[in-house]
N, C-alpha and C positions, 0 to 999 in steps of 0.2 A: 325706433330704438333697437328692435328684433331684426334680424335678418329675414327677409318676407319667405313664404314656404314655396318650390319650388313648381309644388302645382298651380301659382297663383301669378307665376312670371306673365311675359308677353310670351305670346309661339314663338316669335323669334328668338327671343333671349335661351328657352327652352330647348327650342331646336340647336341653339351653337353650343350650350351646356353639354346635349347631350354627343355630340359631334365631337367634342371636344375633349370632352373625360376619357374618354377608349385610345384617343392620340397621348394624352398625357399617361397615359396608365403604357400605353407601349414605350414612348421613352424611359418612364421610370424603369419595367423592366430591361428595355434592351443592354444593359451592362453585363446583367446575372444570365439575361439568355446566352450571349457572348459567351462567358465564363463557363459554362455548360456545357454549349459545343466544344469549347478548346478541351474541356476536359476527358472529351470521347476521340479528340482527333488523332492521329498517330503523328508520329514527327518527320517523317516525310514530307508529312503537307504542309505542316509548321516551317521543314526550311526552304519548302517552295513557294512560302509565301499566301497559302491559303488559308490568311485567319478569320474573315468574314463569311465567306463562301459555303455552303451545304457540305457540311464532311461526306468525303468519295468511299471513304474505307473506316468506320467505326472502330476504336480501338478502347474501348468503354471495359471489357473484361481483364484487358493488359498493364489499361492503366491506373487503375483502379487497385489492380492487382499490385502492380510497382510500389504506387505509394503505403500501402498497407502493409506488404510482406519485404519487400527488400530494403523499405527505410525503416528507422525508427521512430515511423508517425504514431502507434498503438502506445510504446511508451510513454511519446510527449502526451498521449490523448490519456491515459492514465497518472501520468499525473497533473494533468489540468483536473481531472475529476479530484485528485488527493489535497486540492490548492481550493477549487472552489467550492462545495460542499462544504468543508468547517467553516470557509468564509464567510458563507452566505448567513450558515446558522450562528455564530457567533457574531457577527455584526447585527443581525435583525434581533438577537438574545439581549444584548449589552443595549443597546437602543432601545428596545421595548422598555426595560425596568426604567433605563436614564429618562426616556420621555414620560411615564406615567409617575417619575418621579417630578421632575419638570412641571407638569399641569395640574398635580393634583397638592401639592407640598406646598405653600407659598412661604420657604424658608428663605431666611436670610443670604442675598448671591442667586437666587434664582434666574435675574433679571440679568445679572453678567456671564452666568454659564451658559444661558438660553445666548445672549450677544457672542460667547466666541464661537458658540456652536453654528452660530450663522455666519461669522465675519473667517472661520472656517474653511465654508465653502466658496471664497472669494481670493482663496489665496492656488495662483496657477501650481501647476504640480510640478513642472520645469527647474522652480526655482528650489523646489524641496531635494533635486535629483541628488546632487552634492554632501548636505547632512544624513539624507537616510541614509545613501551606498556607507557611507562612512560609519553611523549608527550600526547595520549589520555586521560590519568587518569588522568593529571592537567587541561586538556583542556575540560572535561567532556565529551567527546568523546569515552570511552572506553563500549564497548560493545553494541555498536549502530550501525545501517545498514549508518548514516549520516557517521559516522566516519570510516568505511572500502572505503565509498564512497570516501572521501577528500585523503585517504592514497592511493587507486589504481590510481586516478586521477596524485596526485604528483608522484606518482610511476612511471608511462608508459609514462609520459610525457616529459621525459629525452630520453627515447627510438624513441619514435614518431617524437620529434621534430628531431630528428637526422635526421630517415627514411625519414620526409617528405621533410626537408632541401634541401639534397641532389637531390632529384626530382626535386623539383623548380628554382634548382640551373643550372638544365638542359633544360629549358624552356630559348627559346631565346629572351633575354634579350631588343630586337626591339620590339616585342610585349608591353611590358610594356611602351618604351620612347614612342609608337603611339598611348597608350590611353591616356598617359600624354598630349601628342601635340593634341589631338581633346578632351579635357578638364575632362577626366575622373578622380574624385577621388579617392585617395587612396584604400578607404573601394571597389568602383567600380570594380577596377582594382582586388583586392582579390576576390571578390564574383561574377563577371563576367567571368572574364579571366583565374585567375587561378585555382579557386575551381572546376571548368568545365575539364581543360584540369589533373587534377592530380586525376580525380574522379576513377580511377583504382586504385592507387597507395591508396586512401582512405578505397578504399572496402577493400584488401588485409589487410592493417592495421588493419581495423574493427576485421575481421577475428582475424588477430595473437591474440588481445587484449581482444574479448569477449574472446576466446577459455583460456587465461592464467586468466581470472578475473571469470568466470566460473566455471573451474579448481583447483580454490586456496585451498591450505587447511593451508598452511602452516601460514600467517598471518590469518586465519581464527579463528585458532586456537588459536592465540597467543593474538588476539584482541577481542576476544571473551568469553562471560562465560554464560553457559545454552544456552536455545533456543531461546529469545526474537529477536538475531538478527543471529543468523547462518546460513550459507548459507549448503545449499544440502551435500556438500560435508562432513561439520558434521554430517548431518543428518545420512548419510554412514556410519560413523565411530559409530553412536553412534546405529547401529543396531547388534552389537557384543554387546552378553550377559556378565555379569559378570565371569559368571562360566565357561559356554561353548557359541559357535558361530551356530548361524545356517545360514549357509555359502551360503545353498538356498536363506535366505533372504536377506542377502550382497550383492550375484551377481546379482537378482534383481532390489536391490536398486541403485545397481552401474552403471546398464546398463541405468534404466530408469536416471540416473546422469549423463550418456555421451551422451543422444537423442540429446539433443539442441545444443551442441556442432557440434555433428556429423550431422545433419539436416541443420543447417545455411554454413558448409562447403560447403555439397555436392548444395544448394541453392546457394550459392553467388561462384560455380566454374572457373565459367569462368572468372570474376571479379579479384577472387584470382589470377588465373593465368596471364591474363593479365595484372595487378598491376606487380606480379613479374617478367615481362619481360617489363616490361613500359622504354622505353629509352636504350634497349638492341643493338638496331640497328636505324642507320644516313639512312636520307633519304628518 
């Protein structure tokens, strides 16, 4: 029923296991290593065609330098900060209370808010493209850091309130009847008792939710026009030339576009991990 423990394989099976991890782990990286080099190569070698090859002439200080100081990469990177930080906290805000209202209330529609909350996250975002843009431009929201703000919030907050539901739902339910019975209130009882014991399950979330509101480009694009409010990830897109691309400066811009991402992961690991094993195992 178990998958058997690795010490316990044949030597054979063991020995192509381990042969075989270190190949698959250099495919996995070889994309980002790629990405790397181009972003140190200078463009000469870019238009003689050396974009596999050991870069001859390092241009890692230049270019580096380009995309930071003579583009507007620092503003789009400032306001992805001004776009995803409220997002993150007002989505995992708005979903805490709905979830521990969700599992602990068995009010009347519990059963149908909990159902759209789920039937929610089955609906593509593709098809949404058309009434949000249109939602922002009546609501005067369209092209504003306020207005990706209100849309990621209502966004992830369908997803969240699920995730956190379910966790609170697994907290024993004694706890709560004995802060009632030694007079604790409601609010109490949330910001006490249960924001304490789900604080993994919160980190983890943290995590999924900067890393997708971060990452966006897709509503980024759609709700957005020029620079006043675009976040990094246009910033990215808009370092491709008209004519041609200088590819150095893309993988540049793109790496320093996935730091924050990548930095608050490997930051908040254990967190992550322990959120996604949080109630894994009785006792």
């Amino acid at each position: 029923m178990y998958p058997l423990p690795i010490d316990k394989w044949k030597p054979t099976n063991r020995w192509l296991y381990k042969l075989s991890l270190p190949l698959a782990l250099i495919v996995w990286l070889l994309p980002l290593l790629a990405v790397m080099l181009t972003s140190v190569r200078s463009s000469q070698e870019l238009m003689q065609g050396n974009y596999w090859g050991w870069p001859k002439n390092f241009s890692f200080i230049e270019n580096y330098r380009t995309v930071l100081v003579d583009s507007p990469m620092l503003h789009y990177f400032w306001n992805s900060c001004l776009i995803t930080f409220p997002s993150v906290f007002g989505a995992i805000a708005l979903s805490a209370t709905a979830g521990f209202a969700l599992a602990t209330y068995p009010f009347k529609g519990n059963t149908a808010i909990l159902a759209t909350f789920v039937a929610g996250n089955f609906v593509p975002i593709q098809i949404l493209m058309i009434p949000v843009r249109d939602l922002t431009l009546k609501m005067g929201l369209y092209n504003t850091v306020e207005g990706l703000i209100m849309f990621h919030i209502a966004f992830q907050t369908g997803f969240c309130t699920l995730f956190l539901r379910n966790f609170i739902k697994e907290l024993p339910y004694e706890l709560f009847e004995a802060a009632r019975v030694e007079g604790a209130s409601e609010w109490q009882l949330f910001y006490q008792i249960v924001l304490p014991l789900i604080g993994p399950a919160l980190a983890a979330l943290a995590i999924l939710v900067f890393t997708f509101v971060w990452n966006d480009y897709f509503w980024a694009l759609c709700l957005t026009q020029g620079d006043a409010a675009a976040p990094i990830t246009i910033g990215v897109a808009g370092l491709k030339g008209q004519w041609t691309t200088a590819w150095n400066l893309v993988s540049a811009g793109s790496l320093l576009a996935a730091l924050p991402s990548v930095l608050m992961f490997f930051a908040m690991q254990k967190y992550f991990i322990a959120g996604l094993t949080f109630g894994a195992t009785k006792g």
